[in-house]
C-alpha positions in Angstrom: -22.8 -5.9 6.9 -22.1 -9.2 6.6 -25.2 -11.7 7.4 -24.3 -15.7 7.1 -27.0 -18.1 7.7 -24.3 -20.8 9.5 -25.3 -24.3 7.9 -26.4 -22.2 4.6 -22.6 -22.1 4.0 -22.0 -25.7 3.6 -22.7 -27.8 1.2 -25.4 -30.1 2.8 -27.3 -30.0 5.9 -30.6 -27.9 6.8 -30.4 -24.5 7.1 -30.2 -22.7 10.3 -33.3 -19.9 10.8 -31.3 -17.5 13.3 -30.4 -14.7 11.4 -26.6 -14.0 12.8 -24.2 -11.1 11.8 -20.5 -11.4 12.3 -18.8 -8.8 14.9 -17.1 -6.1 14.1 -13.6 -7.1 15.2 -14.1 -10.5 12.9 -15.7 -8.2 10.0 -12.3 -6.4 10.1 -10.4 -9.0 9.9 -12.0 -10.1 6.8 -11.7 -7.5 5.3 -8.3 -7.9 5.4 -8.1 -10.6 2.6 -6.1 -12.7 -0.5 -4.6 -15.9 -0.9 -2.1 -17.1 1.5 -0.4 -19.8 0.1 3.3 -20.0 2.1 4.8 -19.2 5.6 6.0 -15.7 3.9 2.0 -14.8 3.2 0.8 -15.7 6.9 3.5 -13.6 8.1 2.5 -11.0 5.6 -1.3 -11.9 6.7 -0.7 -11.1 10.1 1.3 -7.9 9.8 -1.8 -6.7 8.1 -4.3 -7.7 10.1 -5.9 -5.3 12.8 -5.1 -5.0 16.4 -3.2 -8.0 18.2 -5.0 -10.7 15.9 -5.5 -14.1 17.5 -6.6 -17.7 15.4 -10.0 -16.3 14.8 -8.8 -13.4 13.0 -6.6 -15.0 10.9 -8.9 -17.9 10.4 -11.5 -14.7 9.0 -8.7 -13.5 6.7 -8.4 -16.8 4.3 -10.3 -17.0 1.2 -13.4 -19.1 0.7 -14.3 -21.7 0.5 -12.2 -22.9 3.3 -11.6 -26.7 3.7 -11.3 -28.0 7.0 -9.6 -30.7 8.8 -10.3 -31.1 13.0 -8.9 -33.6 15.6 -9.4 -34.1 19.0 -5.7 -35.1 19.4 -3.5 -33.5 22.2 0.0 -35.1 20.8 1.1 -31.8 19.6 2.8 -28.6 21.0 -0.9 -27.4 19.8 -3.5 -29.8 21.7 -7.4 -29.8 20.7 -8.8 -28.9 24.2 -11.6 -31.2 24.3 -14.3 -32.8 21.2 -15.9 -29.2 21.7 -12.6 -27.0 20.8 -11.1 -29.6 18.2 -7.5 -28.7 17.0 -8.5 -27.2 13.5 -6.4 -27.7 10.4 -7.1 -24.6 7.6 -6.2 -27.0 4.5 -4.7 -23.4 2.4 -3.5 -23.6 -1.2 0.0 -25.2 -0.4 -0.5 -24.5 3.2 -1.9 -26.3 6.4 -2.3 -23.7 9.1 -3.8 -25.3 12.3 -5.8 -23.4 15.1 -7.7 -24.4 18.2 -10.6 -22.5 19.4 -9.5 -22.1 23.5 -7.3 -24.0 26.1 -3.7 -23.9 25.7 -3.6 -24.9 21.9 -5.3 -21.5 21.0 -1.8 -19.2 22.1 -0.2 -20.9 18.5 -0.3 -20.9 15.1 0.9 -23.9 13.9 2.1 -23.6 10.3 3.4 -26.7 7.4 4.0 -25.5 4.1 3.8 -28.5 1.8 7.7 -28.6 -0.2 6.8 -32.2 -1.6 3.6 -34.4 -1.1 4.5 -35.6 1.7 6.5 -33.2 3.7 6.6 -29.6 4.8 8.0 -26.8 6.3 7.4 -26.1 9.6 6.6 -23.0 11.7 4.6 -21.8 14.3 3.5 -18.3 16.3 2.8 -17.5 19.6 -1.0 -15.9 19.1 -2.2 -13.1 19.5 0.1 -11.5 17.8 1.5 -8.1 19.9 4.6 -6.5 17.7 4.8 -6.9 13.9 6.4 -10.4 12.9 9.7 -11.0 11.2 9.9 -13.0 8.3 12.4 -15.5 10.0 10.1 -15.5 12.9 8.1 -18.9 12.4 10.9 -21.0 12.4 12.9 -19.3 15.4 10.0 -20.3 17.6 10.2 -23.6 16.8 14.1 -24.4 16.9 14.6 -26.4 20.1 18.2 -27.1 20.2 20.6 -27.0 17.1 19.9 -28.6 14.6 16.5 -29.9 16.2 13.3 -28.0 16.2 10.5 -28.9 18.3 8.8 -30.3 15.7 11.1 -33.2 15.4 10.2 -34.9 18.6 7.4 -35.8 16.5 8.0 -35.5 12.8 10.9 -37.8 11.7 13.8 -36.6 8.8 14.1 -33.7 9.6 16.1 -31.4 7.5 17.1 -28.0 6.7 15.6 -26.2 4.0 17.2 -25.4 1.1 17.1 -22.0 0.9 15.8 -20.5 3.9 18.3 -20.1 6.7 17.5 -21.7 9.8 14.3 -23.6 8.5 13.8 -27.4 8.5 11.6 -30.0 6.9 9.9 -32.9 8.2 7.4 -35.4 7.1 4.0 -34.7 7.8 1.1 -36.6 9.7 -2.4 -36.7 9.0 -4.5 -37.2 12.2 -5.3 -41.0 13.8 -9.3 -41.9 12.4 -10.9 -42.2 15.2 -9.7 -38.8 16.4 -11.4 -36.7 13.2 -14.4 -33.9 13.9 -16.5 -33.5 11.0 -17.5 -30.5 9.8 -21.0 -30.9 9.7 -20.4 -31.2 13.6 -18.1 -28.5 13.5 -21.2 -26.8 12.2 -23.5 -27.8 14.5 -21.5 -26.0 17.1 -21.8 -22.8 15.3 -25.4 -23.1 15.0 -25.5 -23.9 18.7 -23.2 -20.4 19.1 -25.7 -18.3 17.1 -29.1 -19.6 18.6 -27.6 -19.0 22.4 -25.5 -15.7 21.3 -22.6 -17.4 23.7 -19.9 -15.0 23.9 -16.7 -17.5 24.5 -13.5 -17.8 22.5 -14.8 -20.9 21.1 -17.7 -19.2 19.6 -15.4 -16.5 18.1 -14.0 -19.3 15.9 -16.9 -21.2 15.0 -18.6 -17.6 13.9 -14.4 -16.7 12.3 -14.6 -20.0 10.1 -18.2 -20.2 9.1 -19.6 -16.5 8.6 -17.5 -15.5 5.7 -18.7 -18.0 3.0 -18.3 -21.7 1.8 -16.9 -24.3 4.2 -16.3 -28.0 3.3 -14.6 -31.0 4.4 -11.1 -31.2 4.0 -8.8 -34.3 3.8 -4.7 -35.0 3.9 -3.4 -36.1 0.6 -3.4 -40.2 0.3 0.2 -40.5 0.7 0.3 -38.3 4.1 1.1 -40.5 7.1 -1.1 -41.5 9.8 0.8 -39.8 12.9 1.0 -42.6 15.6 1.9 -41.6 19.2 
C-alpha cells in the first residue's frame, strides 16, 4: 500500500505527522503508469486507465516527480473555480495537461502539446471519460466552426497542423502573475485534506497529485506569453 507523508514529498516545507494512505480507486490508477509525453499518449493514458477516469485519475497516472503550475484564472473554457480549486497545469515532458479539482472546469481535460517553444497543439476531453477515446478525439472537441477551434477565441495564429488532420496550432499563454497558486499552498491544502479526512472532489486531487511521489514548482518557458484578457 502506498503511504505518502503529504509535505514529505516536496522539496521544502515541514513535514506533515498524519499518516495518510491513498484510496484504492487513485492506487489503481497509479498503477497504471509511464511517460506521457504527446496528445497520442494521454489518449493511450486514458484508454488504459480503470473505470470512467476523471482529472484525478489521470493526474495519479503521470510519472514523478510532477511539476506543477496553478492559476486562479476563469478566462478559459476550463475555469479555476475559486483560490481553493486552482486551474492546475501538469507541466509533462513535452506536454501541459491542465485539470481543476471541482466546479465546472473539472468536466475537461485541457491538453497543449508543445510543437515549438512557444506554441502547441491543442486538445481537450470531456472528463470522466465513459467509452474508449479515438485518437482524433482531442481535437474534434475543440473545433468550433471550420477552420476555428475554440481555442482560438483566445490563442492567436492559429494553424493547422502539419500532419495531423483536423488539428491546429496556436500560441500559448502562461498565466497573468498575480493569478499563480504555489505549490507549497497547493500543499497545504492536501495536508488540510489528510488531517480532516474530507471526502470532496477537491481532496481527491490534492491526495491524486501529491501521494504518489515528488512534487515541485513548475514554470512556463521564458519566451511563453503572458495571456492578457
Amino acid at each position: 500500500m502506498l503511504i505518502a507523508f503529504a509535505l514529505g514529498l516536496i522539496s521544502c516545507g515541514p513535514q506533515v505527522t498524519v499518516p495518510h494512505a491513498a484510496s484504492a480507486e487513485l492506487q489503481a490508477c497509479a498503477k497504471v503508469s509511464g511517460e506521457v509525453g504527446s496528445i497520442a499518449a494521454v489518449v493511450e493514458r486514458l484508454n488504459a486507465l480503470p473505470g470512467q477516469p476523471d482529472g484525478a485519475c489521470f493526474a495519479a497516472s503521470v510519472p514523478r516527480p510532477l511539476a506543477l503550475v496553478a492559476t486562479t484564472g476563469i478566462t478559459s473554457a476550463q475555469p479555476a473555480n475559486s483560490r481553493a480549486s486552482p486551474r492546475i497545469f501538469l507541466m509533462l515532458p513535452a506536454l501541459v495537461a491542465g485539470v481543476v479539482p471541482d466546479g465546472d472546469g473539472a468536466k475537461l481535460l485541457e491538453l497543449g502539446e508543445w510543437v515549438t517553444a512557444t506554441r502547441t497543439l491543442k486538445g481537450e476531453l470531456e472528463l470522466p471519460v465513459v467509452a474508449k477515446v479515438a485518437p482524433g478525439d482531442p481535437f474534434k472537441h475543440v473545433l468550433f466552426s471550420r477552420p476555428d477551434t475554440t481555442c482560438a477565441l483566445c490563442h492567436r495564429d492559429e494553424t493547422p497542423h502539419d500532419s495531423i488532420p483536423g488539428a491546429f496550432v496556436s500560441v500559448a499563454y502562461k498565466p497573468q502573475p498575480g493569478s499563480f497558486v504555489s505549490v507549497e499552498s497547493m500543499a497545504a491544502a492536501h495536508e488540510a485534506c489528510v488531517e480532516s479526512g474530507e471526502e470532496s472532489s477537491r481532496c481527491t486531487m490534492w491526495h491524486a497529485l501529491f501521494d504518489f511521489g515528488v512534487v515541485t514548482q513548475g514554470a512556463f518557458g521564458v519566451g511563453v506569453e503572458t495571456f492578457v484578457p
